[in-house]
N, C-alpha and C positions, 0 to 999 in steps of 0.2 A: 328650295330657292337657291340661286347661284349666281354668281356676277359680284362685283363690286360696286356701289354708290361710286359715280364720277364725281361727289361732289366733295369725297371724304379724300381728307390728305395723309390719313395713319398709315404708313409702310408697314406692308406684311414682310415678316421674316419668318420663312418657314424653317422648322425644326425638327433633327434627324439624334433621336436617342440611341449609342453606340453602348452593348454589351458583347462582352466577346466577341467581337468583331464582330458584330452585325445590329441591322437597327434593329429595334424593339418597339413595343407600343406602348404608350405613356398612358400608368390609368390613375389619378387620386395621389402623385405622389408616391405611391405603394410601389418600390423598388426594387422588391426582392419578388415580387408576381408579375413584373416584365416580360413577357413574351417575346420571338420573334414577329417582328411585324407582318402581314397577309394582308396587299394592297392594290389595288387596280393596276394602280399607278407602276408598279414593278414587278418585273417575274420570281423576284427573290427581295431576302432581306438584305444582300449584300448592299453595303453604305453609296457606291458607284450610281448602282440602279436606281436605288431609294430616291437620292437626290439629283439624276435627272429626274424621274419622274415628277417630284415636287416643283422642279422647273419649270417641267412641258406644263404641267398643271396652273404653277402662277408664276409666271417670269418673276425674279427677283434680284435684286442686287447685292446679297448676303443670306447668308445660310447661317442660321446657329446650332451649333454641335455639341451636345451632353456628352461627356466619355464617364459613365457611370462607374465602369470598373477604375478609372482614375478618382471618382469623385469617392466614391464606398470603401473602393479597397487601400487606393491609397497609393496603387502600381502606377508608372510612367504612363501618360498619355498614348493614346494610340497613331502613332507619327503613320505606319503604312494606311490605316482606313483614310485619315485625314489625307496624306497625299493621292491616295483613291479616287477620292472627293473632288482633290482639285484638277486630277486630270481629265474627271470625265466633265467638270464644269469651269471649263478655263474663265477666267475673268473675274468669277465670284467671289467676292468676301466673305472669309469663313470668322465667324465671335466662337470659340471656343471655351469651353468651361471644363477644364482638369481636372479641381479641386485645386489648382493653384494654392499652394501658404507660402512661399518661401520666396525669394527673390529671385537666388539660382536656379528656380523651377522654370519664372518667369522668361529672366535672363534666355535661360535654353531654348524654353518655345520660342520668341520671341529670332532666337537666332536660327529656326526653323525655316522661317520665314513664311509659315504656313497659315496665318491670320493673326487675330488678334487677340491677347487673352482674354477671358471672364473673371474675374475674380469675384465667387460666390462666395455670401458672408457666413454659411456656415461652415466655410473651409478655413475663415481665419482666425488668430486667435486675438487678435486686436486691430486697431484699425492702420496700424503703422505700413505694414505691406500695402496699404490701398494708396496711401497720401505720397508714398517713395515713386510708384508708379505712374500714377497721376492717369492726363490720358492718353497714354501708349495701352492702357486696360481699359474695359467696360469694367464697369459694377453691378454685382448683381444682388438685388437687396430679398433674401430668401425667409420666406414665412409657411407655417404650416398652421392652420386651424387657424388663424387670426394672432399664434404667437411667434414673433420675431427669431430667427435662425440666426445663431452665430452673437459677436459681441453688438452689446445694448448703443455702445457709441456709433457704430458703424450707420444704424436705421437711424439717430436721435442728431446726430452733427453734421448737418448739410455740407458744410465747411470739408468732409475728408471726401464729398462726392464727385467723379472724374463729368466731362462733359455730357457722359451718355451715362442711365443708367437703366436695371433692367428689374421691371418690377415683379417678384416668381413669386406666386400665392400656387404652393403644392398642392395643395387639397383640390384644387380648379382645374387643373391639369389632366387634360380628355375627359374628363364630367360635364362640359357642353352646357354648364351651370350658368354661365356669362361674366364678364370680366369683373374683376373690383373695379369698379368707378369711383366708387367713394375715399376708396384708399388711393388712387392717381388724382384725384384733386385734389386733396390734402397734400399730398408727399409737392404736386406742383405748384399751390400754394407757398410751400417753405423755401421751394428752390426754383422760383420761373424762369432759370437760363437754363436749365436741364432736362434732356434730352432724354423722356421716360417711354420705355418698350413696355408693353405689361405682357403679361406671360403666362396663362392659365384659366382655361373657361371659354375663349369665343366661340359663338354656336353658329354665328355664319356673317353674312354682310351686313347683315342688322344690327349687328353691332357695332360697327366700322364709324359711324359717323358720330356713334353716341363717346365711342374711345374717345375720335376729335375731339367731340366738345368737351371731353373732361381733361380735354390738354395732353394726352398722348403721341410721342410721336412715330409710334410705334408699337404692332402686335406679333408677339412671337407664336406662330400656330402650326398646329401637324396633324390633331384628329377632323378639323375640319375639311382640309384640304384632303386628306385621304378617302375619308367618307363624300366624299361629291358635294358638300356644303358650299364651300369657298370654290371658286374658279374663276380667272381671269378670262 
C-alpha cells in the first residue's frame, strides 16, 4: 500500500542517518550495526543522492539529519555532508541532531547557517542548555525500551519544552512496529500548544491519520519511504 490519506494533516519529515560521511540504515536503535544504506531511491549512500531521492519520493519541507559520529563519538558535526545536503536540496529545512551539550556548540551551528539544531536529551546533562535556547532549537525527547534517555527533568517539566518537540522511541526505529500513540497522547495531554513529531515505527499511511488523531504534528520516517511503503 502507498499514497498518503488526503484527509490526514501529520507532516512527513523524512530522515537521512550520517556515519562516516555517508547515510546508513536505521535498525532498533542498534548503532553500532548501522550499515551503508542500499536504496532505490539512490545510486549510492552518499547524503546528496540519499536526500534527493527521499524528495523525489515524498516532497517535503525539511529533512531531519542524525550525525551519529557527532551524536556517539562526540566529533564536530559534519558541516561538508550537511552543506551537500543543501546544495543538492535548495530551499529545505534541515532539524539537525549533533549531539549538541554545550552552548558554543549550538552558537557555532547556528552561525553555520545550515538549519536548525536538535537538542537530544540524551546528549544533555540537565535541562539548562534547552531553556537558554529556547526556540531557535527543536527538542528531542529520546527513550529506549520505554525508559527515558538523558536527564529525568527534561521528559517530566513541560515548562523547559521549546515550541516543537520531537518524540525518538529507539527501539521503533526501522522495526515497522508502528508509532507510540499512547506516549504522544499523553506527552500532548501535558503540553497542547506543542508541536510533537514522533519518530520511530511507522509502517506506512496507515498510520498517518491514527498519528493525527493522537495529536501529532508530525512523522519523522526513512524505512518506510525507502522500502516503497510511503509515497506521495
Amino acid at each position: 500500500m502507498s499514497g498518503a490519506p488526503s484527509a490526514t494533516r501529520t507532516e512527513v519529515v523524512p530522515v537521512l542517518d550520517l556515519r562516516g560521511g555517508l547515510v546508513v540504515r536505521a535498525r532498533a536503535g542498534d548503532r553500532d550495526a548501522y550499515a551503508p544504506i542500499v536504496t532505490p531511491l539512490s545510486p549510492g549512500s552518499a547524503p546528496a543522492d540519499v536526500a534527493r531521492g527521499l524528495l523525489g519520493a515524498w516532497p517535503a519541507r525539511r529533512l531531519y539529519v542524525a550525525d551519529l559520529d557527532a551524536i556517539v563519538d562526540g566529533v564536530p558535526p559534519d558541516l561538508g555532508a550537511l552543506r551537500a545536503i543543501r546544495a543538492a536540496c535548495p530551499g529545505i529545512e534541515l532539524w539537525v541532531d549533533a549531539g549538541f551539550s554545550s552552548e558554543a556548540g549550538v552558537a557555532a551551528f547556528l552561525a553555520s547557517g545550515l538549519g536548525r539544531p536538535v537538542l537530544g536529551s540524551e546528549s544533555q546533562a540537565d535541562d539548562a542548555l534547552v531553556r537558554r535556547i529556547g526556540d531557535r532549537a527543536v527538542l528531542s525527547l529520546d527513550s529506549r525500551d520505554g525508559a527515558p534517555m538523558g536527564p529525568a527533568i527534561l521528559h517530566e517539566d513541560a515548562s523547559a519544552w521549546p515550541p516543537e518537540v520531537i518524540v525518538m522511541t529507539l527501539a521503533r526505529v526501522g522495526s515497522g512496529a508502528g508509532p507510540d500513540l499512547a506516549g504522544l497522547r499523553a506527552l500532548k495531554a501535558r503540553a497542547p500548544h506543542v508541536a510533537f513529531y514522533a519518530a520511530g515505527g511507522l509502517r506506512g499511511p496507515e498510520d498517518l491519520p491514527a498519528l493525527d488523531g493522537a495529536g501529532a504534528a508530525g512523522v519523522l520516517v526513512a524505512s518506510a519511504i525507502h522500502d516503497g511503503r510511503l509515497r506521495a
